[in-house]
VEXDREN-2710 file (C-alpha; in Angstrom, 1 decimal):
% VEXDREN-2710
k/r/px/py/pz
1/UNK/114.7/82.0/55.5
2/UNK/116.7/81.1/58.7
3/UNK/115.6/79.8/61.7
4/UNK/115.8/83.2/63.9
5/UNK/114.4/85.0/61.6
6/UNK/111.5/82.4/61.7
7/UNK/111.6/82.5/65.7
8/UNK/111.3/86.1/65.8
9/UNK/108.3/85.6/63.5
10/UNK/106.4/83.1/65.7
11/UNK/107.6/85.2/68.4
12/UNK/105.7/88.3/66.8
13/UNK/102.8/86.0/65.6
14/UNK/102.2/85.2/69.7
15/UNK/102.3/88.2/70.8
16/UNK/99.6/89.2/68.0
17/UNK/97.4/86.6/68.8
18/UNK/98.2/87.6/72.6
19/UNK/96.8/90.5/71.9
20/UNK/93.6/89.6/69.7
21/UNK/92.4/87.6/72.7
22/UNK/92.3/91.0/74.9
23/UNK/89.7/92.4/72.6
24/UNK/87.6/89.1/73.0
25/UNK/84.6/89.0/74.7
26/UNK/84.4/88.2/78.5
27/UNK/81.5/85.7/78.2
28/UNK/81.5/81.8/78.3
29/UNK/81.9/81.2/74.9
30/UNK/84.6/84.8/75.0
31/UNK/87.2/82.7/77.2
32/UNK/86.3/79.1/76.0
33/UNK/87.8/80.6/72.1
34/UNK/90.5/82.3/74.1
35/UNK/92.1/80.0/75.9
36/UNK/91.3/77.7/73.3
37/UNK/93.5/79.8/70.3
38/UNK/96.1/81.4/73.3
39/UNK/97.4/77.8/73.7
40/UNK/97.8/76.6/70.0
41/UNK/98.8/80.3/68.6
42/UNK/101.1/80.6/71.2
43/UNK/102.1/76.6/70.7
44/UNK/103.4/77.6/67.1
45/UNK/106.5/79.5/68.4
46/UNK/107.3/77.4/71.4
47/UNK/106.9/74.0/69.6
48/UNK/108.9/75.3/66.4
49/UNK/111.8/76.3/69.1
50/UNK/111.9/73.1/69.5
51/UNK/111.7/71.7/66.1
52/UNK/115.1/74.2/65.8
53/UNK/116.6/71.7/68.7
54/UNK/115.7/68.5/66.9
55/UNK/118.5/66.1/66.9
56/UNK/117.2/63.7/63.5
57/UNK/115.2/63.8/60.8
58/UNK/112.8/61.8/62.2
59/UNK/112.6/63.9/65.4
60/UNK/112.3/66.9/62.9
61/UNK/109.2/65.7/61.2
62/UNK/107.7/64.7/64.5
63/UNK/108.1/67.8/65.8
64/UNK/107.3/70.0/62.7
65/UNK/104.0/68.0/62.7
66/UNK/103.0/69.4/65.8
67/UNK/104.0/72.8/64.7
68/UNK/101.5/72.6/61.6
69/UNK/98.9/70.9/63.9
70/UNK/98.8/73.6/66.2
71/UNK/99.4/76.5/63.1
72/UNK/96.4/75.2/61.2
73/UNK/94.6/74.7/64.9
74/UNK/95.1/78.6/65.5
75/UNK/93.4/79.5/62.1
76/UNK/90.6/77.4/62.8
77/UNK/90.0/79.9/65.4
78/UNK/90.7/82.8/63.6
79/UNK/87.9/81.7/61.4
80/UNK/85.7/81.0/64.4
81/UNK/85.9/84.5/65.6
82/UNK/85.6/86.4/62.6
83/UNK/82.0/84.2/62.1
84/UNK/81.3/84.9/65.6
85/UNK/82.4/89.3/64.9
86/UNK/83.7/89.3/67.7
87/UNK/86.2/91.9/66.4
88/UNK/86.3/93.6/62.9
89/UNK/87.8/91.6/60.2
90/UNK/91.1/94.3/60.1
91/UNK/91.9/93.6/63.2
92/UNK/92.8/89.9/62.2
93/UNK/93.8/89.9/58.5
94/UNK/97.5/90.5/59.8
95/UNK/97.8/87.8/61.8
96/UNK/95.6/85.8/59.6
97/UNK/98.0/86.2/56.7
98/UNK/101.2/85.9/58.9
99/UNK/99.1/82.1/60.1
100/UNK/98.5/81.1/56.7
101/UNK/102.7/82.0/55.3
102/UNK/104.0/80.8/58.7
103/UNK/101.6/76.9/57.9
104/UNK/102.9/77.1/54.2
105/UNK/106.6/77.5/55.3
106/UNK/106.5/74.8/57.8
107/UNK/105.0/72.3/55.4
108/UNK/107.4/73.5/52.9
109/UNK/110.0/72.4/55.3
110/UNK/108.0/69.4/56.2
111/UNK/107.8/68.1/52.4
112/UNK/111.6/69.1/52.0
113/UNK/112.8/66.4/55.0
114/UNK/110.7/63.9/54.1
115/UNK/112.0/63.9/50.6
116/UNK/115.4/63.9/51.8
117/UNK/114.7/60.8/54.3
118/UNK/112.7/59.2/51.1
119/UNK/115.7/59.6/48.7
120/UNK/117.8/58.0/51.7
121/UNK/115.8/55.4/52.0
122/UNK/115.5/54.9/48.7
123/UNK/119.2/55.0/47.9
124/UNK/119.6/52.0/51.1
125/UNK/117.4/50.0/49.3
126/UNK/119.7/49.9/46.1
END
């Protein structure tokens, strides 16, 4: 998978959970979950944007680690919400299974770099 075709899916992935948080509740507990999952749902496409800039390896895995963080953040309040019924459970399984490939792909990535900067260090040590 290329790294368009990987922004276009965080892209989509936003505007999905963009859209789950207008069927939220309007209370205090409503806009406390929204605001909380807007900002790390919508973190995943901006942040791996910028993993897609990343000038090292090292700047790479920082960067990618933040993308995970805020990936596995915005199923944490996935989870929260379904518990909470705020909204039937079909109305999230998309984006809930499009969270879980998109975290499994970026810590696939993750894993391959740090192999590659192990083997390199590895081979500098010889």
């Amino acid at each position: 998978m290329d790294s368009n075709e990987l922004k276009n899916r965080t892209k989509k992935y936003s505007i999905a959970i963009l859209d789950l948080v207008e069927m939220l509740p309007n209370t205090i507990s409503g806009r406390a979950v929204s605001n909380q999952i807007v900002r790390s749902g919508t973190s995943v496409g901006a942040n791996y944007r910028a993993v897609c800039r990343a000038r090292s390896d090292r700047e790479f895995i920082a960067k990618m680690s933040i993308v995970i963080e805020e990936s596995d953040e915005t199923l944490f309040w996935l989870e929260i919400i379904l518990q909470k019924e705020w909204v039937n459970k079909s109305q999230v399984d998309g984006i809930w299974k499009e969270g879980n490939e998109l975290t499994a792909i970026f810590v696939s990535s993750m894993k391959t770099i740090k192999d590659r900067v192990n083997a390199l260090i590895s081979k500098s040590k010889i």
